[in-house]
C-alpha positions in Angstrom: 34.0 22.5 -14.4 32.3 22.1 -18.0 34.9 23.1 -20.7 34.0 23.5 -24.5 36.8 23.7 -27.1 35.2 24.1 -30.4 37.4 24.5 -33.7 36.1 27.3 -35.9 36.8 27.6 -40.0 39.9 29.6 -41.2 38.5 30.4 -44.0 41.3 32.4 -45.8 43.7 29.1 -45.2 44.1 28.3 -49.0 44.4 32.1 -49.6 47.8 32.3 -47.5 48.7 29.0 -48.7 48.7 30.0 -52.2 50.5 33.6 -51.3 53.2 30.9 -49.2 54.0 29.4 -52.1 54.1 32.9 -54.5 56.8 33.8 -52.5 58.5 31.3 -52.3 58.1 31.2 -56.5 59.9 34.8 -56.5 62.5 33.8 -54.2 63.5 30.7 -56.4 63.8 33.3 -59.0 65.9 35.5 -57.0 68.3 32.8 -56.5 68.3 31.7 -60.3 68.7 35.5 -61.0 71.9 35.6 -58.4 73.3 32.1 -59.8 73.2 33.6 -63.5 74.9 37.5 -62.2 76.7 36.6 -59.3 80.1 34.1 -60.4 80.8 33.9 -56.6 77.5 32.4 -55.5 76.2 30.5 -58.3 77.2 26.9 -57.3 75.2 27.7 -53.6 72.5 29.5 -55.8 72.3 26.1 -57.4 72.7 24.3 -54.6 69.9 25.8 -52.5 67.7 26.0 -55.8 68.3 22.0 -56.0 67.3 21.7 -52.0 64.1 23.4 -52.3 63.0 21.0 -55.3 63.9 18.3 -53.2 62.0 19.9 -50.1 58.9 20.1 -52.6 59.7 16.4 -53.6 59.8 15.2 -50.3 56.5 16.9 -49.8 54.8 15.1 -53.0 55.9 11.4 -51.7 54.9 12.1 -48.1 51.4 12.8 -49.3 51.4 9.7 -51.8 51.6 7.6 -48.2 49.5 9.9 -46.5 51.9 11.5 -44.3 52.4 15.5 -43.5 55.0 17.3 -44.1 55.3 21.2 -45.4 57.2 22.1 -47.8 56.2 25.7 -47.4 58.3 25.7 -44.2 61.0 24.0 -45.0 61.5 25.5 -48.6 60.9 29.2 -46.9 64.0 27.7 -44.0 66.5 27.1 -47.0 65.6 30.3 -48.6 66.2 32.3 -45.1 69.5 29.8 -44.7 70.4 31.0 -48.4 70.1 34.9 -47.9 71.8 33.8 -44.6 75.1 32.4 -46.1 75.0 34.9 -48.9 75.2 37.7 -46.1 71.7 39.6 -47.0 70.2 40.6 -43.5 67.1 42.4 -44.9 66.1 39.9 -47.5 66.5 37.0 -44.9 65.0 39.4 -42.0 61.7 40.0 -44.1 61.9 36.1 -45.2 61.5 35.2 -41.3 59.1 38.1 -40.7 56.6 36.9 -43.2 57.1 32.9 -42.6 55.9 33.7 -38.5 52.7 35.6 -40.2 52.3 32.6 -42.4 52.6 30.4 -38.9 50.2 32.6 -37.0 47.4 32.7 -39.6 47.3 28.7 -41.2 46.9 27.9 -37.6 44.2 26.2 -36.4 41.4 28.3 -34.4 40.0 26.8 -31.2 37.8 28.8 -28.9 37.7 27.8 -25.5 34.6 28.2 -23.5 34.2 27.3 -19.7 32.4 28.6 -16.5 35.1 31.6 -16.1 35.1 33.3 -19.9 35.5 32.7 -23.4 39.0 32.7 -25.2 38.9 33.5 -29.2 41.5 32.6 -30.9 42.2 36.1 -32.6 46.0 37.0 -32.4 46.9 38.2 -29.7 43.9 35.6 -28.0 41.3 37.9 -26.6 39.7 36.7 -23.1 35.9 37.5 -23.5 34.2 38.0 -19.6 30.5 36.4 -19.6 29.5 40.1 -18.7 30.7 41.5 -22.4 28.2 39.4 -23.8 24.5 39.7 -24.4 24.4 36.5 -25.8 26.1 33.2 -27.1 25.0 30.8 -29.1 25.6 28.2 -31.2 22.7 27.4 -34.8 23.3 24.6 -37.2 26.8 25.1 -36.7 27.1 28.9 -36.6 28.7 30.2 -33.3 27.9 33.9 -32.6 28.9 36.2 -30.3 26.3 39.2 -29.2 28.5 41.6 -27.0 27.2 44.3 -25.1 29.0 47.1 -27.4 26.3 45.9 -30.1 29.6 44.1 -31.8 28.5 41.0 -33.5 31.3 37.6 -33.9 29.9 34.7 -36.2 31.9 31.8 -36.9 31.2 28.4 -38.8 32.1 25.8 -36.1 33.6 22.8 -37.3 33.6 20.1 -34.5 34.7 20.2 -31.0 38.8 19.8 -30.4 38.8 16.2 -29.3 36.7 15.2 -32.6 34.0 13.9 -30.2 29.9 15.8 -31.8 28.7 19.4 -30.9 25.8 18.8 -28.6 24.5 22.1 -29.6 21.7 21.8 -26.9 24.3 21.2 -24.3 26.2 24.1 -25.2 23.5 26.6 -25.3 22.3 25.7 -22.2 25.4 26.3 -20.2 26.1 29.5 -22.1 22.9 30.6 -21.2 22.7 29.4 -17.5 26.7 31.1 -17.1 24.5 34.5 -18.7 22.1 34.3 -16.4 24.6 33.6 -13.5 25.8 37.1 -14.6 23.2 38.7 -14.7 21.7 37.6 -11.5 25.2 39.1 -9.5 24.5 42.3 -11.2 21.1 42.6 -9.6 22.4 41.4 -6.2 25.3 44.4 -6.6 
């Protein structure tokens, strides 16, 4: 059975990146505010404040040898630890809340297209049936969606998931020949 698994552009990637790391910003400034008001807390203040610098410093030497590593994550995992230990349920609760939205939308978006539907990667996934769809097609890299509810999904398409090129022609044709497949059993019925 033919399977395509083509990754799509998150486009808004650097935007939640860059809102990651705001947070985080504020929260560092929490825990300076704490370390300066609070006598009882200040040396884990400090402490945490100090593990987070070395989480981001971490982060700056494993990119200098090309390696990955998030500091996002891990800073945002000693700021929920710190709220933890300090005994601040919401603060940490909301921390924990936001870092699985920040998971769920950096993610990478793959949709899956074989013989029996379509799967977009929206959150929850959404199965797509070959008989929601008008038409399917993918143009100079631009996947879109026609449905039958005169809805209309476009997506830049990036490459296919195991890096091997888009046949574009290939593609099309089985979208259109699973279509027509659909078609044809609605006549019969």
């Amino acid at each position: 059975m033919q399977n395509f698994k083509l990754v799509i552009i998150n486009e808004k990637v650097k935007q939640y990146k860059l809102f990651a790391l705001l947070i985080i910003i504020l929260n560092i400034l929490v825990l300076s505010i704490l370390a300066v008001t609070r006598s009882e807390i200040r040396y884990r203040c400090i402490a945490f404040i100090t593990l987070i610098a070395a989480v981001f410093l971490v982060e700056y030497f494993a990119k200098k040898k090309q390696k990955e590593f998030s500091a996002k994550g891990a800073a945002t995992l000693v700021i929920i630890g710190a709220y933890l230990s300090f005994k601040f349920w919401l603060p940490a609760l909301i921390l924990a809340f936001l870092a699985i939205l920040y998971i769920i939308s950096i993610r990478q978006f793959i949709v899956t297209v074989n013989a029996s539907s379509i799967i977009y990667p929206s959150f929850p996934k959404r199965t797509i049936q070959w008989n929601e769809l008008n038409n399917i097609i993918i143009r100079d890299g631009l996947l879109t969606m026609d449905f039958k509810n005169n809805k209309l999904v476009q997506a830049l398409v990036i490459n296919r998931e195991d890096n091997s090129g888009l046949d574009e022609r290939e593609f099309n044709d089985f979208c259109n020949a699973q279509l027509e497949s659909v078609a044809t059993s609605h006549k019969t019925n």
